[in-house]
N, CA, C and O atoms as a GROMACS GRO file, in nm:
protein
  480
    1UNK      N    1  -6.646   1.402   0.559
    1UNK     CA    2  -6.518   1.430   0.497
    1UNK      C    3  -6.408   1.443   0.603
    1UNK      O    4  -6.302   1.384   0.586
    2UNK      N    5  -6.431   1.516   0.711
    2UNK     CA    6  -6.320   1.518   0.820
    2UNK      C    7  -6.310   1.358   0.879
    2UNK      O    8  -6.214   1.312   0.939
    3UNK      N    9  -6.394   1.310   0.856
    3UNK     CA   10  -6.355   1.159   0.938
    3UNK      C   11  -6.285   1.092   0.854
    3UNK      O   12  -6.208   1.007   0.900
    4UNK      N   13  -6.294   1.118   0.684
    4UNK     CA   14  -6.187   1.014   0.623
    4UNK      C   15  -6.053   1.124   0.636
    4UNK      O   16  -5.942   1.072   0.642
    5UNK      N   17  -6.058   1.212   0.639
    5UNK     CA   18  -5.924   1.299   0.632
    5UNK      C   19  -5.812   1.247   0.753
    5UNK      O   20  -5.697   1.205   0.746
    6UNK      N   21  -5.906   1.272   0.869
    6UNK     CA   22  -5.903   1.217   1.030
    6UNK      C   23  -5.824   1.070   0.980
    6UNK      O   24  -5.701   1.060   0.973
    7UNK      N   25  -5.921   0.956   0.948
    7UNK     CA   26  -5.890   0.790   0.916
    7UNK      C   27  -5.763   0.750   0.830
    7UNK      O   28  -5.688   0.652   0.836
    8UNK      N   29  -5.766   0.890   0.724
    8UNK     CA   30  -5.611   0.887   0.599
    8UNK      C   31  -5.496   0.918   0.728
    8UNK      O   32  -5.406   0.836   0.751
    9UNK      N   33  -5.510   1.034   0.802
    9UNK     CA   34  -5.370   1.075   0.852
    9UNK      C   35  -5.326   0.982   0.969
    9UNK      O   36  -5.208   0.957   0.995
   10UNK      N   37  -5.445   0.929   1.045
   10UNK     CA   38  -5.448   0.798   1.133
   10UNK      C   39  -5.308   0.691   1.090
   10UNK      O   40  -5.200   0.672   1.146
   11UNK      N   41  -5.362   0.643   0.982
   11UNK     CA   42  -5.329   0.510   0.876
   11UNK      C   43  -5.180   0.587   0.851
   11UNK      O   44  -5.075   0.571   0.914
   12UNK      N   45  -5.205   0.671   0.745
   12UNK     CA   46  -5.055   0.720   0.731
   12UNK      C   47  -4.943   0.744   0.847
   12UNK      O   48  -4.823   0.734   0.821
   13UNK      N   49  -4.984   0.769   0.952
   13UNK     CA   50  -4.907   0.783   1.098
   13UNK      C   51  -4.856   0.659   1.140
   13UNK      O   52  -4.745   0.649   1.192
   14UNK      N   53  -4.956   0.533   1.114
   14UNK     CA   54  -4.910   0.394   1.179
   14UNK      C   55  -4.842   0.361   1.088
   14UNK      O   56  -4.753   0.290   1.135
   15UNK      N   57  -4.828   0.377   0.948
   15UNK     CA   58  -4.742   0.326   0.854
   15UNK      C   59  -4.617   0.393   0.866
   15UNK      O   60  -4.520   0.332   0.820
   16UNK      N   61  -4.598   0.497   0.914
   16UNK     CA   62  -4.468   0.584   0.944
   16UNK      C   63  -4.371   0.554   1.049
   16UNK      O   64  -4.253   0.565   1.082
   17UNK      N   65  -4.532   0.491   1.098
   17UNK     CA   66  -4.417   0.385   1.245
   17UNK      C   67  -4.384   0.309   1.215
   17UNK      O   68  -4.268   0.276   1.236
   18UNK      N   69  -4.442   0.261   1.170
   18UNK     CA   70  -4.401   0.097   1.125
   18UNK      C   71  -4.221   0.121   1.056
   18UNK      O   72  -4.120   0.081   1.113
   19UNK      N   73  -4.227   0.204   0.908
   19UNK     CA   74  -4.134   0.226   0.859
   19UNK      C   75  -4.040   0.241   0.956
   19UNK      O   76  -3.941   0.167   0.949
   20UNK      N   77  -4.050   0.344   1.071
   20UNK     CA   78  -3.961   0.384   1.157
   20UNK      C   79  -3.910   0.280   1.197
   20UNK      O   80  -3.811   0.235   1.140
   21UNK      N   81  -3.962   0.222   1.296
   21UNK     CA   82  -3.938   0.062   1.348
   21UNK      C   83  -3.820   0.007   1.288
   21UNK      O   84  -3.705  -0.009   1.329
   22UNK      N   85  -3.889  -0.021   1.161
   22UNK     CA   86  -3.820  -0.129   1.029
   22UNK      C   87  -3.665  -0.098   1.036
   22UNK      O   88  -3.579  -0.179   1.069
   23UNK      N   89  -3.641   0.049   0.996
   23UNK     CA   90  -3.543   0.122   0.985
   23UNK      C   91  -3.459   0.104   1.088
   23UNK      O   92  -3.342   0.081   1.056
   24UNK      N   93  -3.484   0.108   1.202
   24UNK     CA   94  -3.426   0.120   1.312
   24UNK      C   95  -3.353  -0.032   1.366
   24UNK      O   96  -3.245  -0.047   1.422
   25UNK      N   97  -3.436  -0.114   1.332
   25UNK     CA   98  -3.400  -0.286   1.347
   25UNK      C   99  -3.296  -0.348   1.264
   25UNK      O  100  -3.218  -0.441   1.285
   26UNK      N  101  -3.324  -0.242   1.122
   26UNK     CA  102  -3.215  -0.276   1.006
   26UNK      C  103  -3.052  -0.208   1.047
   26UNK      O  104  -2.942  -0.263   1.054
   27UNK      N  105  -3.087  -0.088   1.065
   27UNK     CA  106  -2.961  -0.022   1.121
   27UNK      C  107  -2.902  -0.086   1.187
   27UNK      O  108  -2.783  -0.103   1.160
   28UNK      N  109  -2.980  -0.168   1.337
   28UNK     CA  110  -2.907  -0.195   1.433
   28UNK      C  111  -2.804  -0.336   1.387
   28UNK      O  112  -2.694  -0.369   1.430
   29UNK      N  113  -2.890  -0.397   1.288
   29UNK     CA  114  -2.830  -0.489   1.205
   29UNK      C  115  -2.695  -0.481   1.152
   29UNK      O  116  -2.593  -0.550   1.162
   30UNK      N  117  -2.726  -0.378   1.096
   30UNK     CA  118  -2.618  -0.339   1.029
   30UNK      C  119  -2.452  -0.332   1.083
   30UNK      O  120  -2.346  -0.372   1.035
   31UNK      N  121  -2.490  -0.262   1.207
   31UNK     CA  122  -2.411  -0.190   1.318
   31UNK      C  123  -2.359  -0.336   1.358
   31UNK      O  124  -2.237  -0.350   1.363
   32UNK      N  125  -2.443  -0.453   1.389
   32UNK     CA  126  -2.412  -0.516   1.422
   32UNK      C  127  -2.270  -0.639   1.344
   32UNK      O  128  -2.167  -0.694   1.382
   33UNK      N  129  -2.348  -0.628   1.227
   33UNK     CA  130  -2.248  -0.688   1.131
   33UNK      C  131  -2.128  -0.635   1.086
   33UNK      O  132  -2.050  -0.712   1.030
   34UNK      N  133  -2.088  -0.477   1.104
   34UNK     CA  134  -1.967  -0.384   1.112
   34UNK      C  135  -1.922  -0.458   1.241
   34UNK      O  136  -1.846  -0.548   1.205
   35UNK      N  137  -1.940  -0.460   1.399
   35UNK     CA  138  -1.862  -0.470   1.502
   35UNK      C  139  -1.811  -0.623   1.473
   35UNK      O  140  -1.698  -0.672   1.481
   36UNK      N  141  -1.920  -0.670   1.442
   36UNK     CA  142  -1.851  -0.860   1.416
   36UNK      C  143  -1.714  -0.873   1.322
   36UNK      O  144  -1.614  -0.941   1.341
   37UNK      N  145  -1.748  -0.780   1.214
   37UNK     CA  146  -1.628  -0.786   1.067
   37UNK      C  147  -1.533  -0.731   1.134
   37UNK      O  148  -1.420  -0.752   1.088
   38UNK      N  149  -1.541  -0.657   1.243
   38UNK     CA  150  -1.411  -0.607   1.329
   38UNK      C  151  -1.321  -0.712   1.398
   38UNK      O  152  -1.201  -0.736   1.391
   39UNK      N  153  -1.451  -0.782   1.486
   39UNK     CA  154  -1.406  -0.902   1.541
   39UNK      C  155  -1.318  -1.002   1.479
   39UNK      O  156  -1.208  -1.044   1.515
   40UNK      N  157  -1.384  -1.029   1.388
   40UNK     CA  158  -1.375  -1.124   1.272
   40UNK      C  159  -1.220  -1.114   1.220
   40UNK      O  160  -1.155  -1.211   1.183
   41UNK      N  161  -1.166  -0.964   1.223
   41UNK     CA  162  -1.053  -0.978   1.133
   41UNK      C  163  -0.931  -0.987   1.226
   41UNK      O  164  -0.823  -0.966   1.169
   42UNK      N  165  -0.926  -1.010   1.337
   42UNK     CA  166  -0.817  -0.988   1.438
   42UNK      C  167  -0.819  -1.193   1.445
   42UNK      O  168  -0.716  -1.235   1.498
   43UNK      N  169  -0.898  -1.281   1.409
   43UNK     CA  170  -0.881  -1.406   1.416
   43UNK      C  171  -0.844  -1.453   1.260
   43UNK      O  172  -0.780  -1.555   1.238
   44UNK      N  173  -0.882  -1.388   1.182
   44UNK     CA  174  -0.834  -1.394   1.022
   44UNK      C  175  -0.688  -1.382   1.011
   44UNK      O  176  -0.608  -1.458   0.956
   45UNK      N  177  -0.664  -1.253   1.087
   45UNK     CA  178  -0.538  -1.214   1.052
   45UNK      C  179  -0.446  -1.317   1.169
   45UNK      O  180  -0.329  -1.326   1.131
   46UNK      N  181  -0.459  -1.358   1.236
   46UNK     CA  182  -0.383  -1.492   1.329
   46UNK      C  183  -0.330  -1.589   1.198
   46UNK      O  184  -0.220  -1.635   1.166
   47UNK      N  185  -0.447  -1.596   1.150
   47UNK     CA  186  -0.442  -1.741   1.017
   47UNK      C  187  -0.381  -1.730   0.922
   47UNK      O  188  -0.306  -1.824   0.895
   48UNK      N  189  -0.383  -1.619   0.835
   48UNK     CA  190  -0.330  -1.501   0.724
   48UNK      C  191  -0.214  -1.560   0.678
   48UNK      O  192  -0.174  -1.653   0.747
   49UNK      N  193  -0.146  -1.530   0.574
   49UNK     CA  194  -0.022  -1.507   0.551
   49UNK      C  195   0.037  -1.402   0.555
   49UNK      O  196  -0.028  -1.310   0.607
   50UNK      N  197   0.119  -1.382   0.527
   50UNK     CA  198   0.178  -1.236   0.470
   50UNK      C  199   0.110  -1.184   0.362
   50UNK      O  200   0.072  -1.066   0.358
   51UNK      N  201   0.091  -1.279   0.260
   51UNK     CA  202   0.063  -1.218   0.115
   51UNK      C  203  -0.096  -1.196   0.109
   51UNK      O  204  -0.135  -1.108   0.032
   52UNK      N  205  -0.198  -1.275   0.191
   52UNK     CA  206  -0.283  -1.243   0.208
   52UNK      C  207  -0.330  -1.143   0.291
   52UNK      O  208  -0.442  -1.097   0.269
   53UNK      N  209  -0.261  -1.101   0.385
   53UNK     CA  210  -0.289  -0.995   0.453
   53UNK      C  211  -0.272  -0.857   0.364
   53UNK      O  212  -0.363  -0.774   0.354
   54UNK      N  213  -0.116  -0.842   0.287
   54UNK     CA  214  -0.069  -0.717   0.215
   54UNK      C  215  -0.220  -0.694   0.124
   54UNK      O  216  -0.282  -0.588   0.116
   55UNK      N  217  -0.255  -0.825   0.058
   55UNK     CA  218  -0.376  -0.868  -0.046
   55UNK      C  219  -0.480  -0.738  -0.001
   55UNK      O  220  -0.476  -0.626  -0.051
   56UNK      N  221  -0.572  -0.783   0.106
   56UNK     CA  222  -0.607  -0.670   0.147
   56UNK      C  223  -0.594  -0.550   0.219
   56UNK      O  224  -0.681  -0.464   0.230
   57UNK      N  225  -0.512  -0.549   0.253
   57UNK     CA  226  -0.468  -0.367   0.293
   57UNK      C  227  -0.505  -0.300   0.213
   57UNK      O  228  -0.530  -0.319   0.094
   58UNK      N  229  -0.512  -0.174   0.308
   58UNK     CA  230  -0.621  -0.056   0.210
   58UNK      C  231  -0.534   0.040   0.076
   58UNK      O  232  -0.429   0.069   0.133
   59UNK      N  233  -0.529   0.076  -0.006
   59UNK     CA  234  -0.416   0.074  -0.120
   59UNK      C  235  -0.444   0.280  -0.108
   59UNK      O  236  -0.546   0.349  -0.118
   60UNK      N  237  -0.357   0.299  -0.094
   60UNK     CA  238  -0.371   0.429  -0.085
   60UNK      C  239  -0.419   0.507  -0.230
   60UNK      O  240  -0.468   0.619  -0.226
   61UNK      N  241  -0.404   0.454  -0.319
   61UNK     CA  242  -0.501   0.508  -0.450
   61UNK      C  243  -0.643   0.495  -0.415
   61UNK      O  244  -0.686   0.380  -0.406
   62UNK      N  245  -0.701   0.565  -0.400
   62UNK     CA  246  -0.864   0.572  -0.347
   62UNK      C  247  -0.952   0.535  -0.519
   62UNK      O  248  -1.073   0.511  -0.522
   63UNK      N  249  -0.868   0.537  -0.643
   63UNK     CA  250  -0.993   0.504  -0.755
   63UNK      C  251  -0.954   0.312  -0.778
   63UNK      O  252  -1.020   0.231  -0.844
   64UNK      N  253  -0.849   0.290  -0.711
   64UNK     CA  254  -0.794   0.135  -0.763
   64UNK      C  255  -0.844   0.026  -0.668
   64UNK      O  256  -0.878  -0.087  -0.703
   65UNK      N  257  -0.842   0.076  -0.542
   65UNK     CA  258  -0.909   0.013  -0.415
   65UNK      C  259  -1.023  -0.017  -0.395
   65UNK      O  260  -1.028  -0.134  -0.358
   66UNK      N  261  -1.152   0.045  -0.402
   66UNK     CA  262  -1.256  -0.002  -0.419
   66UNK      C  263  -1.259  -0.129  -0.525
   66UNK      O  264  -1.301  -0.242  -0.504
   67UNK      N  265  -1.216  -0.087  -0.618
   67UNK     CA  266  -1.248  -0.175  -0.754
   67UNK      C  267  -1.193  -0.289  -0.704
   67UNK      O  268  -1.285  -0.371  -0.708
   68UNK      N  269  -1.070  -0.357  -0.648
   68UNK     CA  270  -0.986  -0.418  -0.639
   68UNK      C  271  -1.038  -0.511  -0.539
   68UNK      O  272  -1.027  -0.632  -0.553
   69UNK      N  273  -1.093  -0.460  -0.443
   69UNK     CA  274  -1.154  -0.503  -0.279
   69UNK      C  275  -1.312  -0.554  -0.331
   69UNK      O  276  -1.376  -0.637  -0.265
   70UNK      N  277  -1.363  -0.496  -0.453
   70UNK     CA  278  -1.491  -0.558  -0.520
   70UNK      C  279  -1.448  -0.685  -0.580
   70UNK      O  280  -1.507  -0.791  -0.562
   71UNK      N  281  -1.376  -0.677  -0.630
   71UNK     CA  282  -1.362  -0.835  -0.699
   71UNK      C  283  -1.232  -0.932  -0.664
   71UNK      O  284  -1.203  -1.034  -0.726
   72UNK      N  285  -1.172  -0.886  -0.563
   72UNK     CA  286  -1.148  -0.989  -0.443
   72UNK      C  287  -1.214  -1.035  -0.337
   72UNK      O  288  -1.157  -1.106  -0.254
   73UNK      N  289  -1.374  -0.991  -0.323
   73UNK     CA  290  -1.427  -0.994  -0.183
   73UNK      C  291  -1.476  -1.134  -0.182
   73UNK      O  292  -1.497  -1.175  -0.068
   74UNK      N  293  -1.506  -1.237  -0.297
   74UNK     CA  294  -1.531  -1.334  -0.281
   74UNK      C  295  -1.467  -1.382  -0.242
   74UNK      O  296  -1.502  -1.430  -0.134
   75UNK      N  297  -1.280  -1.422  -0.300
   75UNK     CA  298  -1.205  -1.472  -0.207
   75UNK      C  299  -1.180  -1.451  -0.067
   75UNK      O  300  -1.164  -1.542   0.014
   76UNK      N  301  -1.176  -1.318  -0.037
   76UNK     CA  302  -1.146  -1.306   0.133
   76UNK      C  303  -1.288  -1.352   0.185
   76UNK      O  304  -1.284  -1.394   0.300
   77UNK      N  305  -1.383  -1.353   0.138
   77UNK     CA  306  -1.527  -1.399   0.214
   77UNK      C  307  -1.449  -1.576   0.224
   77UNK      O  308  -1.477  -1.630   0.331
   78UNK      N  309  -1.407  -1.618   0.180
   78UNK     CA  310  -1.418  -1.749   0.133
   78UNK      C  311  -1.285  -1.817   0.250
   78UNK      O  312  -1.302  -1.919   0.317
   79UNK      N  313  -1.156  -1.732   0.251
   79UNK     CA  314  -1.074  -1.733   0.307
   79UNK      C  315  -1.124  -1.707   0.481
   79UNK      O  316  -1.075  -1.778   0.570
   80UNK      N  317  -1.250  -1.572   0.519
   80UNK     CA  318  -1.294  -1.573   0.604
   80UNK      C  319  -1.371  -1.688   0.685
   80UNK      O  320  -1.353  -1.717   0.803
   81UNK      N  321  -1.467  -1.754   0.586
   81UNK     CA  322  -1.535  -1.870   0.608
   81UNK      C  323  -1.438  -1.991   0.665
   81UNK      O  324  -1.482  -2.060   0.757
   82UNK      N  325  -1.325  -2.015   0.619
   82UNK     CA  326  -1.198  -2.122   0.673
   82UNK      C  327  -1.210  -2.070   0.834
   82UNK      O  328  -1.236  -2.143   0.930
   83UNK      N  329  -1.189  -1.961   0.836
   83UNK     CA  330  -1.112  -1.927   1.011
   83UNK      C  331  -1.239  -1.954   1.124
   83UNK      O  332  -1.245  -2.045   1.207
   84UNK      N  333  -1.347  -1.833   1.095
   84UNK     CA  334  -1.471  -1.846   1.132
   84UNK      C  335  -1.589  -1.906   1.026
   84UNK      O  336  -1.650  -1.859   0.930
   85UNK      N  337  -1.588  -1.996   1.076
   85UNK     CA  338  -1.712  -2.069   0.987
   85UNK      C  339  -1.838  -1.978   1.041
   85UNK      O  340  -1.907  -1.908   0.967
   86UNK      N  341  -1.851  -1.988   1.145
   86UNK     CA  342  -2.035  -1.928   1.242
   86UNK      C  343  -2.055  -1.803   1.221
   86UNK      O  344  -2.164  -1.749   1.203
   87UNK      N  345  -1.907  -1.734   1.224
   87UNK     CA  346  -1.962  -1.529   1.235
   87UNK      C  347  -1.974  -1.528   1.067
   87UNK      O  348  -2.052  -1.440   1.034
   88UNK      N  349  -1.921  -1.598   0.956
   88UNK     CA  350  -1.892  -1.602   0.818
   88UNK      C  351  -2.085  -1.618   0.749
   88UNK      O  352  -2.152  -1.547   0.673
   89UNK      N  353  -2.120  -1.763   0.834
   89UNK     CA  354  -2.228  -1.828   0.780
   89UNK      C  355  -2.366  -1.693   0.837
   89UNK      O  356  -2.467  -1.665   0.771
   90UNK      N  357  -2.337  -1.649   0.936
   90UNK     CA  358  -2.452  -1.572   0.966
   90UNK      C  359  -2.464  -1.485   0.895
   90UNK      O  360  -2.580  -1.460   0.861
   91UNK      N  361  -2.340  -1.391   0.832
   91UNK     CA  362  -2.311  -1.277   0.748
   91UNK      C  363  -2.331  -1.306   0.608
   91UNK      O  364  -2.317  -1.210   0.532
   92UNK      N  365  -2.367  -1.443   0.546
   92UNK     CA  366  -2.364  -1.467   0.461
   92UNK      C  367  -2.451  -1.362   0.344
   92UNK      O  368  -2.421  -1.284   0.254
   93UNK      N  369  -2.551  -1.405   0.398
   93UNK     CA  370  -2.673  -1.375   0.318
   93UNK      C  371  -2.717  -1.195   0.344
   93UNK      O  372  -2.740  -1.113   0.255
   94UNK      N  373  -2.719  -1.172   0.491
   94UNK     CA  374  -2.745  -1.021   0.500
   94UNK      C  375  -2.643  -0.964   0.587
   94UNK      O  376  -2.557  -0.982   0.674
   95UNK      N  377  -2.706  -0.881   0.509
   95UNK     CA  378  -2.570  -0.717   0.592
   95UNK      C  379  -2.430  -0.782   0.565
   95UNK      O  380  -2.348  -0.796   0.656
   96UNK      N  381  -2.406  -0.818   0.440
   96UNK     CA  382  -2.260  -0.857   0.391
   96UNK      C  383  -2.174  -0.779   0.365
   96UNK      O  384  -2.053  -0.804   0.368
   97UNK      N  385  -2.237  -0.650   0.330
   97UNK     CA  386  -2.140  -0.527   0.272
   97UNK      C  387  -2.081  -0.459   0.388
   97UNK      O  388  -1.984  -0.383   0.382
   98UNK      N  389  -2.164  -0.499   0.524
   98UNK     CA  390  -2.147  -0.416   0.645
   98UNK      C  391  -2.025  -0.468   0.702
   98UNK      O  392  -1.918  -0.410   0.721
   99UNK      N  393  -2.073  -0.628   0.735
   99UNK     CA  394  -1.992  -0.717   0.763
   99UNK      C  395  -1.845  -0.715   0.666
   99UNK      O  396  -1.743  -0.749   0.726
  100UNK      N  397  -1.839  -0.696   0.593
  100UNK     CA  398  -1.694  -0.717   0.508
  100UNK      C  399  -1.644  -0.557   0.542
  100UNK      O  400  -1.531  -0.542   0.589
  101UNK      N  401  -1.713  -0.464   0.524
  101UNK     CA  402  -1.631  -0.300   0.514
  101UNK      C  403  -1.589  -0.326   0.699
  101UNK      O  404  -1.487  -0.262   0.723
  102UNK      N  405  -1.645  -0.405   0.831
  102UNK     CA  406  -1.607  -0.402   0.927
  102UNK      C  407  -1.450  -0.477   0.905
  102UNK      O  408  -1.338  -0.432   0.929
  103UNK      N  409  -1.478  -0.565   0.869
  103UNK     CA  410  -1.339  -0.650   0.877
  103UNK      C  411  -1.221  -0.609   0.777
  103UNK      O  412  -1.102  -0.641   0.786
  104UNK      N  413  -1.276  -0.538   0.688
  104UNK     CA  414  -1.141  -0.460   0.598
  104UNK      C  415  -1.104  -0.355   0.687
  104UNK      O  416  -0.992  -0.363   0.739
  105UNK      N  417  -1.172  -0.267   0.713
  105UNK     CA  418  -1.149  -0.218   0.856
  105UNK      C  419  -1.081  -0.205   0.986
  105UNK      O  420  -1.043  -0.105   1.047
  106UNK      N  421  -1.074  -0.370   1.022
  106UNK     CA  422  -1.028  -0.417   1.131
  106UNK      C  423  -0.899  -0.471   1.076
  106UNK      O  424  -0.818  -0.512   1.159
  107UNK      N  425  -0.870  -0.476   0.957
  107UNK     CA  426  -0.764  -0.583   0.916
  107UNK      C  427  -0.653  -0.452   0.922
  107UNK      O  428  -0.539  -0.440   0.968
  108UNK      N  429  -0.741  -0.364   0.854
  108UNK     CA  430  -0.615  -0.204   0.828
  108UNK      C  431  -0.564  -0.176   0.985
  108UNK      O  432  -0.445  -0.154   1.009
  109UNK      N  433  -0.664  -0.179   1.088
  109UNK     CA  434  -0.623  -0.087   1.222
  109UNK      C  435  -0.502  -0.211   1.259
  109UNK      O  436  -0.385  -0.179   1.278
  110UNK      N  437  -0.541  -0.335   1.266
  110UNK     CA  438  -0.474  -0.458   1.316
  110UNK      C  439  -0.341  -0.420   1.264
  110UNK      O  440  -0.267  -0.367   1.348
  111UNK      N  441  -0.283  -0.439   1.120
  111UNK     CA  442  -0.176  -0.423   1.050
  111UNK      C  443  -0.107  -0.271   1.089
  111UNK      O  444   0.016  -0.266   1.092
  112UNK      N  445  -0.181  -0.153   1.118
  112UNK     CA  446  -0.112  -0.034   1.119
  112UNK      C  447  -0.050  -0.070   1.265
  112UNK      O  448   0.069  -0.041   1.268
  113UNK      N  449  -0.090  -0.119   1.370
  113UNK     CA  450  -0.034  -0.176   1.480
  113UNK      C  451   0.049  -0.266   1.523
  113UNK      O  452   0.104  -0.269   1.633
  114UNK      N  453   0.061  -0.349   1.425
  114UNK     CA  454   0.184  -0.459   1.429
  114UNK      C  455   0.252  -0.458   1.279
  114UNK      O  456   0.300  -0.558   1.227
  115UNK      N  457   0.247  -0.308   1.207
  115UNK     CA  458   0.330  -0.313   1.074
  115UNK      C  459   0.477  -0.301   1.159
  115UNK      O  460   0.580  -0.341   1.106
  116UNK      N  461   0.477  -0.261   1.251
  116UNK     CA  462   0.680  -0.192   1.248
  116UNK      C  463   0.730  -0.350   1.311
  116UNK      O  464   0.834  -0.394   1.263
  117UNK      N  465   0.680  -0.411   1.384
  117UNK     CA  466   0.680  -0.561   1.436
  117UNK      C  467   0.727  -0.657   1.336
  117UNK      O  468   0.809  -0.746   1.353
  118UNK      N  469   0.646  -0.618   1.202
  118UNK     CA  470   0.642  -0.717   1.152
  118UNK      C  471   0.759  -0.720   1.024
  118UNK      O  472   0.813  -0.821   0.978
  119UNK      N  473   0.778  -0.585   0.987
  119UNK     CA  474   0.859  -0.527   0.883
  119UNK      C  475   0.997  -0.554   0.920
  119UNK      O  476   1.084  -0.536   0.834
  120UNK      N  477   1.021  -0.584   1.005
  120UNK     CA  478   1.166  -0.548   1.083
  120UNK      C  479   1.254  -0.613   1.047
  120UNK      O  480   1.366  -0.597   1.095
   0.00000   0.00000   0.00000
């Protein structure tokens, strides 16, 4: 009986690693696809218009913005894909949510920095 108890907590320990691992590779993923959507939006916004840029800015109503940024994200994915085809196509499929909240992100810090520039 102690040797299967011993063999269960064995097994359960390597599976905990494993999980750990997993977790840790995904995160870094993740992390990774936030710094790119950062990248990503300082060459977007070169291309941009005006009206597409205001488009996404972050809307200071916090219940209208989410909703709004959900069912525009196909277009700006799509609009993104024009500028960067390669950082767009890699982000496609995974860590998209990461990748897009980086570059909405990057688009807000970009604009709060060249709003008085541009308003004038």
């Amino acid at each position: 009986m102690k040797k299967l108890i011993k063999r269960l907590k064995l097994e359960k320990t390597v599976t905990t690693n494993k999980d750990a691992d997993r977790y840790d590779r995904e995160s870094e993923g993740r992390n990774h696809a936030y710094i790119c959507g950062k990248g990503v939006a300082k060459k977007w916004i070169n291309n941009a218009s005006y009206q597409d840029i205001k488009d996404v800015l972050h809307h200071r109503n916090v219940n209208r913005e989410p909703n709004r940024f959900r069912s525009m994200r196909n277009i700006y994915f799509k609009s993104i894909d024009k500028v960067c085809p390669e950082e767009a196509q890699k982000f496609q499929w995974t860590y998209n949510d990461s990748f897009m909240a980086g570059w909405q992100e990057g688009v807000n810090i970009i604009w709060e920095s060249i709003k008085g520039e541009v308003e004038k």
